[in-house]
N, C-alpha and C positions, 0 to 999 in steps of 0.2 A: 533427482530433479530434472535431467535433461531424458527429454522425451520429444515423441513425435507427433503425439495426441497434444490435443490441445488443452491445457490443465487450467480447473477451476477452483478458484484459492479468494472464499467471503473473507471479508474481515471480521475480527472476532477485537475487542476489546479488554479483556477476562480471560481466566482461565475458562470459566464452565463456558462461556459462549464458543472458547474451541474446540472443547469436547463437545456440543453439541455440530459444530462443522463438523468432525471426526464422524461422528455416529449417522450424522446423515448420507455419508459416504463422498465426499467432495474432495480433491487432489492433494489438497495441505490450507495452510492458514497464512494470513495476512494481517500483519500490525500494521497499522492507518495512522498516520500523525495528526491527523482530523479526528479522526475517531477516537484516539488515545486522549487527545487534549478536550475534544468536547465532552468524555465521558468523567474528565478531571474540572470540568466546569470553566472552561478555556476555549478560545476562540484558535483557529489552526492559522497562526503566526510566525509559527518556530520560537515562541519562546521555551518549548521544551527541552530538558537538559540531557546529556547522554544516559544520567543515573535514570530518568522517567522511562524512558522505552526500556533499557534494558531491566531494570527491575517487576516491569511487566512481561518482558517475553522469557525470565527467566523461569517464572511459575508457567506460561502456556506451552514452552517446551518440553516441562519437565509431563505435563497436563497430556498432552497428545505424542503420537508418533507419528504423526505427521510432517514432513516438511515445515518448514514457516519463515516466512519472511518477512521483513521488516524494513517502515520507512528509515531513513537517515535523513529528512530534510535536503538541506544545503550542505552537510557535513556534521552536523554536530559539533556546537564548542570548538569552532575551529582556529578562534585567537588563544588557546591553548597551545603551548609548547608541542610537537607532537601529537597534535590533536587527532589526525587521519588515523594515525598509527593504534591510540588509544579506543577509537571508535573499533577501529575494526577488531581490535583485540578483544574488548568488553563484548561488541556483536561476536565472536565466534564462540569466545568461551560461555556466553550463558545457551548456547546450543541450537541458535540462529543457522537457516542452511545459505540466507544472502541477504543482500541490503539491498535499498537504491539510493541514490544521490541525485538531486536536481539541479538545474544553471541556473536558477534564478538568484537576482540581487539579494541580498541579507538585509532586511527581514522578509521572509519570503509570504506570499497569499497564498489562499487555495486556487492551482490549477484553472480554474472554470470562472473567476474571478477577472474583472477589468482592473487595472491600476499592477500587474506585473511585469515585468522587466529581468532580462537576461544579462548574465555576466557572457564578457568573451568568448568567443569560440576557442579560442586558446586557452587562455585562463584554465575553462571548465576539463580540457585535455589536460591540461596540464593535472587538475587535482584528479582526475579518474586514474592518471600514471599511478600516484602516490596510492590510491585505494589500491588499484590493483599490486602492486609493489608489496604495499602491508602485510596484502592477505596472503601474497605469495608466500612470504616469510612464517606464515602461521597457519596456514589450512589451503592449500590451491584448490581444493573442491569449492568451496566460498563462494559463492557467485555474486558478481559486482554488478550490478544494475544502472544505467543511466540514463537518466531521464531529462527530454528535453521540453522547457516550456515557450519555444520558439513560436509557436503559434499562439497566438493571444499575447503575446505580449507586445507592453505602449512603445517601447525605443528600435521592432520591429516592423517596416513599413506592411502593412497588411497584407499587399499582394504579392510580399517576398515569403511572407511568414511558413509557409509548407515547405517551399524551397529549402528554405533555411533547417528547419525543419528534417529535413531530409538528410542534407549537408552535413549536419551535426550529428545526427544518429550515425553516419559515415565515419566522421573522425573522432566520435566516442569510442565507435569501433576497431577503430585504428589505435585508438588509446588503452586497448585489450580492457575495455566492458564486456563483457559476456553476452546481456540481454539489454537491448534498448527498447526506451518506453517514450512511447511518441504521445505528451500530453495534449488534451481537449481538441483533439482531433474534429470538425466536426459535421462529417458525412460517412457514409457508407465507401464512398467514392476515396475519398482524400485515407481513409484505410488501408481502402486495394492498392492507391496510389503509394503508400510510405511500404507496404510489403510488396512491392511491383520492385522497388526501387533500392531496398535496401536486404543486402545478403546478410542477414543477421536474426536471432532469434530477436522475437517480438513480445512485449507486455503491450494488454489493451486493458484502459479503465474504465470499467462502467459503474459510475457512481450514476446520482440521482441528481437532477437541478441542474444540472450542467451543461458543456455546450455539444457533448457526444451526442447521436443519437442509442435509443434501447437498439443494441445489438442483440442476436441471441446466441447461444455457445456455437449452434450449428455455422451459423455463418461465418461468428472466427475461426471455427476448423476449415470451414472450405476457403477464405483469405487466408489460410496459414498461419494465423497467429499462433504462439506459441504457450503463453499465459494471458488470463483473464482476472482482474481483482475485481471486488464488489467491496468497496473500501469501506465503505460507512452504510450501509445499507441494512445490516442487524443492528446496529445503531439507533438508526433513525425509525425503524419501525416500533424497537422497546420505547425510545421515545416516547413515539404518539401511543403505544397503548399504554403508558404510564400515565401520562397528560388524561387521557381517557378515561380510565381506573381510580384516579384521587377523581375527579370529578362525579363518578358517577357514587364515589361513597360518601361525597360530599354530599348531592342528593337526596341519597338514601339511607344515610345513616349507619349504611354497613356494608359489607364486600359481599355479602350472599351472591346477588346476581353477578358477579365475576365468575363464581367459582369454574362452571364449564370451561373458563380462557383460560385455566391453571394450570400449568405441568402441579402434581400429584408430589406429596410429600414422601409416596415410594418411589414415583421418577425419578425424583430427583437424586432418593438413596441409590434407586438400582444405576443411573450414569457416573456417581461419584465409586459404586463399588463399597457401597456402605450398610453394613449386615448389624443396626439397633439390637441390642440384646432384646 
């Protein structure tokens, strides 16, 4: 995982949708707490349970050789006895290569969203100790991710919000996080500015809707970034041609005219590696 290229990791939902990230040639895969819960007919809340990610990345690890990494929320089930301890043990054994964890309040919103709100700066140090602590004890390759939602959030005065921002990516880092993830960033500028400012590998998110602009790979290589997610973005596009596809058989009475937008019933055997007598 640690590299000096700048790696590109879509999210994948599914096993086959990370075998299809695999095959297209792209750095590794990425479990999305957005993408996981909308694809389970759920709004991204965090009401998902430890067992829901890990029972999903425990089939796309075994799925690809790729990398993969996965959200954790706010922690996961963290009024649980030992809850940090248990997250990261369930993440490393189903064959997870890292997590991230956010500071925002419990229940948390998506990122790109008004109405969030940040726990302490301390506080969130304090529980990145504990991740890193865990994994120490069970895999030190691990890698702990920390992600900050300092910017956009309502109990941050606005014009501190980047500062803050900054500040916090700083003493995550001092909290021995590995990679910090500076959420809904949202300029070109305020990018160069958080990797200008902070000696630490870097996650950049470019979903869709939200308050980043379309970066493209080239330009996080040349700001340094170090990972790039595309969290819901296979997601949202099966979506809309699903939404598209019932509609037009509604129409027409049958799927004929689809068929050219089909992966092929031998595509699909020859990526699963499936030889039909």
């Amino acid at each position: 995982m640690r590299s000096k290229k700048t790696l590109l990791m879509p999210g994948a939902y599914n096993p086959f949708v990370a075998m299809l990230v695999e095959r297209a040639g792209f750095d590794g895969v990425y479990i999305s707490g957005a993408g996981l819960a909308n694809s389970l007919g759920l709004p991204d809340d965090g009401r998902l349970k430890r067992e829901d990610f890990t029972y999903c990345a425990e089939f796309i690890t075994k799925a690809v050789r790729l990398p993969v990494i996965c959200d954790a929320d706010t922690g996961l089930d963290m009024s649980e006895k030992d809850g940090i301890q248990q997250t990261v043990r369930a993440f490393i054994d189903c064959g997870l290569a890292g997590l991230h964890i956010e500071d925002q309040v419990f229940p948390k919103r998506c990122g790109h969203l008004q109405g969030k709100e940040v726990i302490g700066r301390e506080e969130m140090q304090k529980k990145v100790r504990q991740f890193v602590t865990a994994r120490d004890l069970r895999d030190p390759e691990f890698l702990i991710i920390a992600r900050t939602d300092a910017r956009g959030a309502d109990n941050i005065e606005e014009s501190r919000q980047l500062e803050e921002c900054i500040e916090r990516g700083k003493a995550y880092l001092d909290a021995g996080a590995d990679i910090i993830f500076p959420e809904s960033l949202r300029s070109y500028e305020e990018f160069r500015e958080v990797r200008r400012r902070l000696e630490a590998p870097l996650l950049a998110n470019m979903t869709e809707f939200g308050r980043s602009p379309y970066l493209t790979a080239r330009q996080f290589e040349d700001l340094g970034y170090n990972l790039v997610i595309y969290p819901v973005s296979l997601f949202r596009f099966a979506a809309y041609q699903t939404r598209i596809a019932l509609e037009s058989i509604q129409a027409n009475g049958n799927q004929q005219q689809l068929i050219d937008g089909m992966m092929t019933r031998d595509e699909i055997n020859t990526l699963l590696l499936y030889k039909p007598e």
